[in-house]
C-alpha positions in Angstrom: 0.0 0.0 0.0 2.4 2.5 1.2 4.7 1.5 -2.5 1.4 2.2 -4.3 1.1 5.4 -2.2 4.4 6.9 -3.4 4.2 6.1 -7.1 0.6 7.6 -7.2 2.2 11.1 -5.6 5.3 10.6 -7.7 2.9 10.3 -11.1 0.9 13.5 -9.5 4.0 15.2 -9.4 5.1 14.2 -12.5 1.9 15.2 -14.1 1.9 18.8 -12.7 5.5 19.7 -13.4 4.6 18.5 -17.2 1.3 21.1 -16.9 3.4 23.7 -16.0 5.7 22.9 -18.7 3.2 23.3 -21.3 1.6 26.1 -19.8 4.9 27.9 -19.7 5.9 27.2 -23.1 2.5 28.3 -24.6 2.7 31.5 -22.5 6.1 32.3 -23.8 5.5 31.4 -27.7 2.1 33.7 -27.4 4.0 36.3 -25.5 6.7 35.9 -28.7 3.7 36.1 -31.3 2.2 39.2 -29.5 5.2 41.1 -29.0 6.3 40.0 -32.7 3.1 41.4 -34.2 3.1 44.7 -31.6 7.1 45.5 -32.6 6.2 45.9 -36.3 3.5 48.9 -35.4 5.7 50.2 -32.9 8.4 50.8 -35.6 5.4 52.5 -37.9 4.1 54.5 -34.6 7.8 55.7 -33.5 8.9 56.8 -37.1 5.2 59.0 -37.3 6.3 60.5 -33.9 9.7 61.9 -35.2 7.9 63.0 -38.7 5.5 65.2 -36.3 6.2 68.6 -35.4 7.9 71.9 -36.7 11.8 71.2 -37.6 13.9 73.8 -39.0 16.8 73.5 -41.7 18.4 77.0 -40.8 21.3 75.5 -39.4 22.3 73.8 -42.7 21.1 77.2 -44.7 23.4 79.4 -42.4 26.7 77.2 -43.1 25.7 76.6 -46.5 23.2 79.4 -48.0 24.3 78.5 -51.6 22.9 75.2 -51.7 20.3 75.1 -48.6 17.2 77.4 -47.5 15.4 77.7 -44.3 13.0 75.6 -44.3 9.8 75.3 -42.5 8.6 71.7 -42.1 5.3 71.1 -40.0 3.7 67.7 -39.9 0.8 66.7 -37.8 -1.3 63.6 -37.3 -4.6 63.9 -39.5 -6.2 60.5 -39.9 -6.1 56.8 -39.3 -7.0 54.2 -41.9 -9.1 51.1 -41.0 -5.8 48.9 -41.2 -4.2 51.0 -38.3 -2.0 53.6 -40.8 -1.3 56.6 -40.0 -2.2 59.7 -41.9 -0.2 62.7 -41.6 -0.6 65.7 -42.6 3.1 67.1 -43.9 3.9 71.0 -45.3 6.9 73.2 -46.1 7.7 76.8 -46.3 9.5 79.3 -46.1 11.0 80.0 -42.5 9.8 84.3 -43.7 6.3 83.1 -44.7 5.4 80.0 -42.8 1.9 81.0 -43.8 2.3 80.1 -47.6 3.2 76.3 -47.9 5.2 75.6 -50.9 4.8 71.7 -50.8 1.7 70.1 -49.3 1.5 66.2 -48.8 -0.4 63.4 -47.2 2.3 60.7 -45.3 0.5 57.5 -44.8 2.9 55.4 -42.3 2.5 51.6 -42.3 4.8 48.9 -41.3 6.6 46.9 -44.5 4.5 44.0 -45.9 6.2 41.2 -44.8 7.4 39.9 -47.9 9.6 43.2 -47.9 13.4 43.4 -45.9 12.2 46.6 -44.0 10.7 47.7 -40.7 8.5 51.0 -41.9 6.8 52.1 -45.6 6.4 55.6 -45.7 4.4 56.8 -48.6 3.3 60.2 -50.2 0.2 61.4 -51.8 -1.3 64.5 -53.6 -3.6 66.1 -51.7 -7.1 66.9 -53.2 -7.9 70.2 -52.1 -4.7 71.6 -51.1 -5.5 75.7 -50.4 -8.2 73.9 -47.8 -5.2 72.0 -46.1 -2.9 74.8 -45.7 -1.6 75.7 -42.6 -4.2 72.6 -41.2 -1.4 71.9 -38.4 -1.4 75.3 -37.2 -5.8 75.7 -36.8 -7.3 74.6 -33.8 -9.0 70.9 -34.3 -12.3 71.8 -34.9 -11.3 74.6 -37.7 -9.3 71.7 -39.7 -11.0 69.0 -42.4 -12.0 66.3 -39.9 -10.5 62.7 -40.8 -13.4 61.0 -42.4 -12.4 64.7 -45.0 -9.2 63.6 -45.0 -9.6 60.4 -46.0 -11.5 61.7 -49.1 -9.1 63.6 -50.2 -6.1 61.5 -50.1 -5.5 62.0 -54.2 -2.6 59.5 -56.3 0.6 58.1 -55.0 3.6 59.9 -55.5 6.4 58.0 -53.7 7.0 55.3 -51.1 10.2 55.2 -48.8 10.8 51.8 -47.1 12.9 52.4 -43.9 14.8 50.3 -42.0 16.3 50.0 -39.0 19.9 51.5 -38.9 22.6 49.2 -38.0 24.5 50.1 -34.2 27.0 52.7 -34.1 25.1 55.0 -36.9 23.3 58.7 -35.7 20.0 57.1 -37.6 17.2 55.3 -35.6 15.5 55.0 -39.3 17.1 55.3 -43.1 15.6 54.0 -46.2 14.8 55.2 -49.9 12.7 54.8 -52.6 12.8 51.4 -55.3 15.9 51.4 -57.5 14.3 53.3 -60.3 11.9 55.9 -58.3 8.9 57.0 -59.2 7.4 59.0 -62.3 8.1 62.5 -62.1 7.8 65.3 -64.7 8.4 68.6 -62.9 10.7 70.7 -65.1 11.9 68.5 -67.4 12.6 65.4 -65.0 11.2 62.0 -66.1 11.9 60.3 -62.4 12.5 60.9 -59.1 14.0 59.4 -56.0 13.8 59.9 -52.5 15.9 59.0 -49.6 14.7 59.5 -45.6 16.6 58.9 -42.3 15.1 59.4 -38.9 18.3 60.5 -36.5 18.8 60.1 -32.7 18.0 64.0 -31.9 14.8 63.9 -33.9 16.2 65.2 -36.8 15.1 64.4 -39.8 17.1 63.9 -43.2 15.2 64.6 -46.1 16.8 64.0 -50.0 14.2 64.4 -52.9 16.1 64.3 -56.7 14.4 64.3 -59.9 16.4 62.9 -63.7 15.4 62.5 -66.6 15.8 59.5 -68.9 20.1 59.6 -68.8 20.1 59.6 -65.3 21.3 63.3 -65.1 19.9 65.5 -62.0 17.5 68.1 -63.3 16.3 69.4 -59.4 16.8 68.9 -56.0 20.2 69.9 -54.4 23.1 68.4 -55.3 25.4 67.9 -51.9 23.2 65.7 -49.5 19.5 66.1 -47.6 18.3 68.7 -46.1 18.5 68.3 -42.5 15.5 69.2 -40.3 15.9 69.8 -36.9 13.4 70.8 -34.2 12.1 74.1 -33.3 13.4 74.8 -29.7 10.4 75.9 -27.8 12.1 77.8 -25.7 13.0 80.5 -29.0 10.1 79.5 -30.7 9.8 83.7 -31.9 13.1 84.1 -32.4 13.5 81.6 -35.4 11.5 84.2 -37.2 13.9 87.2 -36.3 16.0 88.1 -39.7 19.0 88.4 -37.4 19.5 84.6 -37.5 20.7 84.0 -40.9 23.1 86.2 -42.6 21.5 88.1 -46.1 20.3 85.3 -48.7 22.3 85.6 -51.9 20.6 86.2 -55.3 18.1 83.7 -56.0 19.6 82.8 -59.4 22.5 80.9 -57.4 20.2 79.0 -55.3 17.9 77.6 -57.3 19.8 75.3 -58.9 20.8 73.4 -55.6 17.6 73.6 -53.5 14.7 70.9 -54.0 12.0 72.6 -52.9 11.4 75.0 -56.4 10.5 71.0 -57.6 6.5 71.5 -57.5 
């Protein structure tokens, strides 16, 4: 009896220890899946937090005012799609007349299909409407196109970015560019364009937009690397708009040639 006693309590034992082996296991391959499936938004939701905001170039125009303006980029949240991507609204001007957007955009921010080798697909598209969309950032919420609006007027696709992670020891947190071969692009003569994006460590953000034509020679866009966008300190928020902060422009003849935003 007492034999019998001790193998039924050693079987129990047995028996428990191989529950809680299953149950652990199963807990830790869902805990994988979920956190698997969660990581791939968080990439798309991290790079749309670094897009948002005001970011300045004026450091790049004051070293180099040849090749670079001051630059005025504001981006805001404006939508989500049924699929969980996020809309943004995106507009550039500039830094004298932040009121009169030169280049207006919808960003839709998705993770990579997975069939892709990248974390983030960032995409661009015309804007319907866009003297109803300017300044939209700026307006208080209820004075903006509301997002079922914006969802109407998101117009064709102009360009899609796919971003990946940067590797250790880079400044980037993001960096990608557009499909060898770009996208169609007619804008003064060019029959193509490419873009490139990198999302840095101080929440800059590196923007490079080119356009060729059919021999692969640059018709716009500058010439010497992105422009680099960095973020309005709050703190001097006013004084980015004082002309005492970048030294007289020269002629506009000799920067147009080097400064992608003249492109729309």
């Amino acid at each position: 009896m007492g034999n019998g006693s001790e193998d039924s309590n050693g079987w129990n034992r047995c028996r428990g220890l191989a529950v809680k082996a299953i149950l652990l296991i199963g807990g830790a391959f869902l805990v994988k899946r979920l956190s698997k499936s969660t990581t791939r938004w968080d990439h798309a939701t991290f790079v749309s937090r670094s897009l948002t905001g005001e970011k300045y170039s004026k450091d790049q125009a004051a070293k180099n005012p040849d090749n670079y303006f001051n630059i005025r980029m504001l981006t805001c949240p404006a939508a989500e799609l049924v699929d969980g991507s996020n809309v943004l609204y995106f507009e550039q001007a500039f830094w004298r007349s932040p009121q009169k957007p030169f280049r207006q955009r919808f960003f839709m921010v998705k993770p990579c299909p997975k069939e892709l080798k990248c974390d983030v697909e960032l995409s661009t598209y015309a804007i319907r409407d866009m003297e109803e969309y300017k300044n939209f950032c700026d307006r208080p919420k209820d004075q903006r196109p509301q997002p079922e609006e914006v969802i109407g007027d998101i117009a064709e696709h102009l360009t899609t970015v796919e971003l990946k992670r940067c590797s250790r020891g880079k400044r980037c947190l993001y960096e990608g560019s557009t499909p060898p071969g770009g996208f169609p692009n007619s804008w003064n003569g060019a029959t193509y364009c490419t873009s490139e994006l990198a999302v840095m460590k101080n929440n800059e953000i590196h923007m490079w937009d080119r356009g060729f034509d059919d021999d692969g020679n640059q018709i716009w866009g500058p010439k010497e690397g992105p422009y680099e966008f960095k973020p309005a300190p709050t703190s001097s928020f006013n004084d980015i708009f004082s002309p005492l902060n970048l030294p007289p422009p020269p002629p506009t003849e000799r920067r147009i040639e080097g400064s992608f935003i003249l492109q729309e």
